[in-house]
N, C-alpha and C positions, 0 to 999 in steps of 0.2 A: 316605540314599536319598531320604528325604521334601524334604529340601533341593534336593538334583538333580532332582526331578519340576519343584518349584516354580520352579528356573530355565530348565530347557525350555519350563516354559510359560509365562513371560514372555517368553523367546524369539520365542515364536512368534506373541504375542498383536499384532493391527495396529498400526503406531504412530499417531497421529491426524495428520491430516492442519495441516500449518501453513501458516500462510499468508505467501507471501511479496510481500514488500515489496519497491519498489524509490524507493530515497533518493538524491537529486542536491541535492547542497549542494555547494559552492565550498570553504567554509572547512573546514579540515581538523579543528579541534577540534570544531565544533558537529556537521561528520560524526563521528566517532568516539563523543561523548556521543549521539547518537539510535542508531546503530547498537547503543552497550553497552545503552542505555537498552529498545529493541525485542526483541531477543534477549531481554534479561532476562523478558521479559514473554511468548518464545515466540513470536516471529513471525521467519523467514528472512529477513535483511534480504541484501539485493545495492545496493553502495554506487554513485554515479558522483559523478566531482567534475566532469563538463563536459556540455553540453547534447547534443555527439554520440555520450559513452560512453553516456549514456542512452538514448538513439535507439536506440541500435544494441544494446543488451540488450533493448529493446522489441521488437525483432525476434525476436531469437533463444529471447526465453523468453517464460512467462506469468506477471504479478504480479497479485495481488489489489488492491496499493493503489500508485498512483504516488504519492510525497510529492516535492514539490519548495522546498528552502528560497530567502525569498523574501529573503534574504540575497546573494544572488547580485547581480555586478554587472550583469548583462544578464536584467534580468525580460522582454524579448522571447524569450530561450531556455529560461527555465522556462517560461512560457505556449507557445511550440512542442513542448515534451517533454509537456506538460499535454494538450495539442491532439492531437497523436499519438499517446497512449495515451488518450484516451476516441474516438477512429477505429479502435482494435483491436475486433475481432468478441466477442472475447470480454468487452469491457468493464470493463477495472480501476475500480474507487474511486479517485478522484484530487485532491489537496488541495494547498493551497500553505500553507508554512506562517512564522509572524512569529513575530520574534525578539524586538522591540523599539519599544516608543512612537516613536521617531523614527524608525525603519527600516517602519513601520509607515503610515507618511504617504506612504513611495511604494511602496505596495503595485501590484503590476500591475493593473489593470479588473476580468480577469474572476477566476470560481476558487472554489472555496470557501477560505477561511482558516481555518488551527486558531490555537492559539492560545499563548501565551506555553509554552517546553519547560520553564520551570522550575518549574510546576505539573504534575509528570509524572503526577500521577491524571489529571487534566482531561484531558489529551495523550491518554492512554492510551484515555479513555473515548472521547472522539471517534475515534479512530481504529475503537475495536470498533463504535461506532456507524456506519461507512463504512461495515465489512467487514460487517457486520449488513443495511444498510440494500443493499447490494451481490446479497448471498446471498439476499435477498428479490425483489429484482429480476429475478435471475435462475431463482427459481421461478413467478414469474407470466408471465415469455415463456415456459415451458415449455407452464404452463397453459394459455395464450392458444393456443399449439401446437397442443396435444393436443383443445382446443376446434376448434379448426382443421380438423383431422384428421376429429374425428367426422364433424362437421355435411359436408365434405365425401364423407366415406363413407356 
């Protein structure tokens, strides 16, 4: 009976809130290693292999971090997907990210850059460092808001 209490009430306890990801890579394997690698680590990843399946889940949903691999043959359509998702209102974290010393040399201009996937602490870290640096940004426009607010009242 004490058993049954204790799984009702995990039941019903909220689950936390995760954060989801959206990841546009080309290549099928380096997608599927970040995708297994992010999940592992508890974040919702939503995959796209092309600059318009991106787009076009940018529309329809909300992510907390765009990652775009800079792997891709046309680094003008990850900096468009990049582009497009920090013009959303609600402002995702957004990063490009490098695979390799020589893939590395024609990085696109802008972006921030994370850094090599096969140091997956490091990866990881910067990514909470986004979604951190994200979730604080969007406590100070509240602030600035509510500041707002007063002084106008």
């Amino acid at each position: 009976m004490v058993a049954k209490a204790r799984a009702n009430a995990k039941d019903r306890s909220p689950s936390p809130e995760v954060a989801r990801v959206l990841l546009l890579e080309e290549d099928v394997a380096a997608r599927l290693t970040l995708q297994a690698i992010l999940q592992a680590s508890g974040y919702h990843v939503d995959l796209a292999a092309s600059a318009p399946e991106a787009l076009d889940k940018l529309e329809r949903e909300q992510f907390a971090l765009v990652l775009c691999g800079a792997r891709s043959q046309a680094g003008d359509e990850c900096q468009r997907v990049i582009d497009h998702a920090r013009a959303q209102e609600y402002k995702p974290a957004t990063a490009l990210l490098t695979f390799s010393d020589s893939e590395s040399k024609r990085r696109p201009k802008s972006g921030k850059l994370l850094i090599e996937p096969v140091e997956v602490p490091a990866l990881l870290t910067k990514i909470a460092n986004l979604l951190a640096d994200r979730a604080a940004g969007r406590e100070r426009r509240k602030m600035r808001r509510r500041r707002l607010e007063l002084v106008a009242n």
